[in-house]
C-alpha positions as CSV (number, residue, x, y, z in Angstrom):
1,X,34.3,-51.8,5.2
2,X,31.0,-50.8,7.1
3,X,28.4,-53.8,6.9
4,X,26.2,-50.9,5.4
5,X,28.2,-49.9,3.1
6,X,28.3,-53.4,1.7
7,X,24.6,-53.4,1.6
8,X,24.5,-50.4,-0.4
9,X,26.9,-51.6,-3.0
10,X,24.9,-54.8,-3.3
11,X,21.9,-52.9,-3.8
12,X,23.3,-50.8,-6.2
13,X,24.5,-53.9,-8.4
14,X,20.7,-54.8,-8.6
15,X,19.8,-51.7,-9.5
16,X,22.3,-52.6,-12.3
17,X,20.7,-55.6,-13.6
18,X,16.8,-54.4,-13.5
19,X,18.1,-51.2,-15.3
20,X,19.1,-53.5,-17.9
21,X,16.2,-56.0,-18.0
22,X,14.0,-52.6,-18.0
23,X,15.9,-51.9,-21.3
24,X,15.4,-55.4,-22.7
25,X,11.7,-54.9,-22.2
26,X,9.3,-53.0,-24.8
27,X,9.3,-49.4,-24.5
28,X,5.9,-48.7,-22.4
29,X,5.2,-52.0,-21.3
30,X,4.3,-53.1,-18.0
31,X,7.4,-55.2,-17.9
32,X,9.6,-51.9,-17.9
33,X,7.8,-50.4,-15.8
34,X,7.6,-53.2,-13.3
35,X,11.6,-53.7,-13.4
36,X,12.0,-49.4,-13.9
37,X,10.2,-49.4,-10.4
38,X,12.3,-52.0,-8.6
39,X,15.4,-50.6,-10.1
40,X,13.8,-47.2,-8.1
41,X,13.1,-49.1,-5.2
42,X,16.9,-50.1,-5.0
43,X,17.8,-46.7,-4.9
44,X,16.0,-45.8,-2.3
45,X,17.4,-49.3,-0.3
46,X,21.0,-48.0,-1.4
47,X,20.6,-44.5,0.1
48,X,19.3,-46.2,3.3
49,X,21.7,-47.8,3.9
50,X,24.8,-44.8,2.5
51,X,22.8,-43.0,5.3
52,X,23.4,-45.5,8.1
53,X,26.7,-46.6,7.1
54,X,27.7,-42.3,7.5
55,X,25.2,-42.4,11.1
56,X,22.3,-40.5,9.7
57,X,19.5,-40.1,11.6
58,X,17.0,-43.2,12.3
59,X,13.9,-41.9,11.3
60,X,14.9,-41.2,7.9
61,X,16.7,-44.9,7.7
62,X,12.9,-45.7,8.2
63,X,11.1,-43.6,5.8
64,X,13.3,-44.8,3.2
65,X,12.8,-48.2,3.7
66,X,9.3,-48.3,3.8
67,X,9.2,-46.3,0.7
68,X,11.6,-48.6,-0.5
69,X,9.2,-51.8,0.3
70,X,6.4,-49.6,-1.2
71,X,8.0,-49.3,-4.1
72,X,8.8,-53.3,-4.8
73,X,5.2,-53.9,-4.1
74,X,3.9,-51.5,-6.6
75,X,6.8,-53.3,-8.8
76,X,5.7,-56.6,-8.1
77,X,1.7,-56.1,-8.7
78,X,2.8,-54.1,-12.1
79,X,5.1,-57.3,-13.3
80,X,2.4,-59.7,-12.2
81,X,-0.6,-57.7,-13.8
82,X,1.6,-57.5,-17.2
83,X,1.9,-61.4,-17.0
84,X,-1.5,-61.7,-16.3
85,X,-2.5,-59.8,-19.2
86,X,-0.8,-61.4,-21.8
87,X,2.2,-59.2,-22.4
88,X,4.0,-62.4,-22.8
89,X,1.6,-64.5,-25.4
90,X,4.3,-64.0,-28.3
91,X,7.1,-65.8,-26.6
92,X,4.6,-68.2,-25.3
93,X,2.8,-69.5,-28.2
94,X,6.7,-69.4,-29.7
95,X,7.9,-71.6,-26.5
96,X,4.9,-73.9,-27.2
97,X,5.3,-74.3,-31.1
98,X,9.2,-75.2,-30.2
99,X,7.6,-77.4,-27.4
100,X,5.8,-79.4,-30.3
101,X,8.3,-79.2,-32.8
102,X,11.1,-81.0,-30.4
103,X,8.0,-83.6,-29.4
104,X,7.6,-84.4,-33.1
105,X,10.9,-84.8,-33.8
106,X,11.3,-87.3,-30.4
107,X,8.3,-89.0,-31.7
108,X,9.9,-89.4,-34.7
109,X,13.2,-91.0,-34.1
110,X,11.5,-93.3,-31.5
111,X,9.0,-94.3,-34.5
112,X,12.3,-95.3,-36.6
113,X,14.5,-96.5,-33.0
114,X,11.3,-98.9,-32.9
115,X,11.3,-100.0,-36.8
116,X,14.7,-100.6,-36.7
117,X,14.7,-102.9,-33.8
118,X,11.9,-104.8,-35.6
């Protein structure tokens, strides 16, 4: 099996699993659109590499990946920016009330560890 073609099955696997972390995420959110474009971005890596594995021409293979790279920095900016702008706050502040919850209950049983031993 071509080297190529191994890269293009790889690449189609993670287009697999950002197509499903895409659908995990909020319908129009940045988060889908962040893991919508890298699954794109994939794509294009996959085809780049069908193309070279079958001896297409070269200056294609380079169009495509520098689309390709475009496209995984326009992802990465868009999943940055939605983290930046909070898109996340509910699962933090749900993170952080567990957070102090568990440090309650570890204050606790060190509280009665402690009255025991006295």
């Amino acid at each position: 099996m071509s080297l190529f073609l191994i890269r293009a099955l790889a690449a189609l696997a993670v287009v697999v699993l950002l197509l499903v972390q895409s659908r995990r995420a909020p319908a129009r959110s940045a988060r889908r659109r962040a893991f919508g474009l890298g699954a794109a971005a994939f794509v294009v890596f996959a085809l780049g590499n069908g193309m070279s594995a079958l001896g297409l021409g070269g200056q294609t293979i380079l169009v495509t990946s520098m689309v390709g790279a475009a496209l995984i920095g326009v992802s990465l900016l868009t999943l940055s920016r939605a983290y930046q702008s909070g898109e996340l706050s509910e699962k933090m502040r749900r993170a952080s009330v567990m957070v102090a919850e568990e440090r309650a209950r570890t204050q606790d049983r060190l509280r009665r560890t402690h009255e025991e031993e006295r």
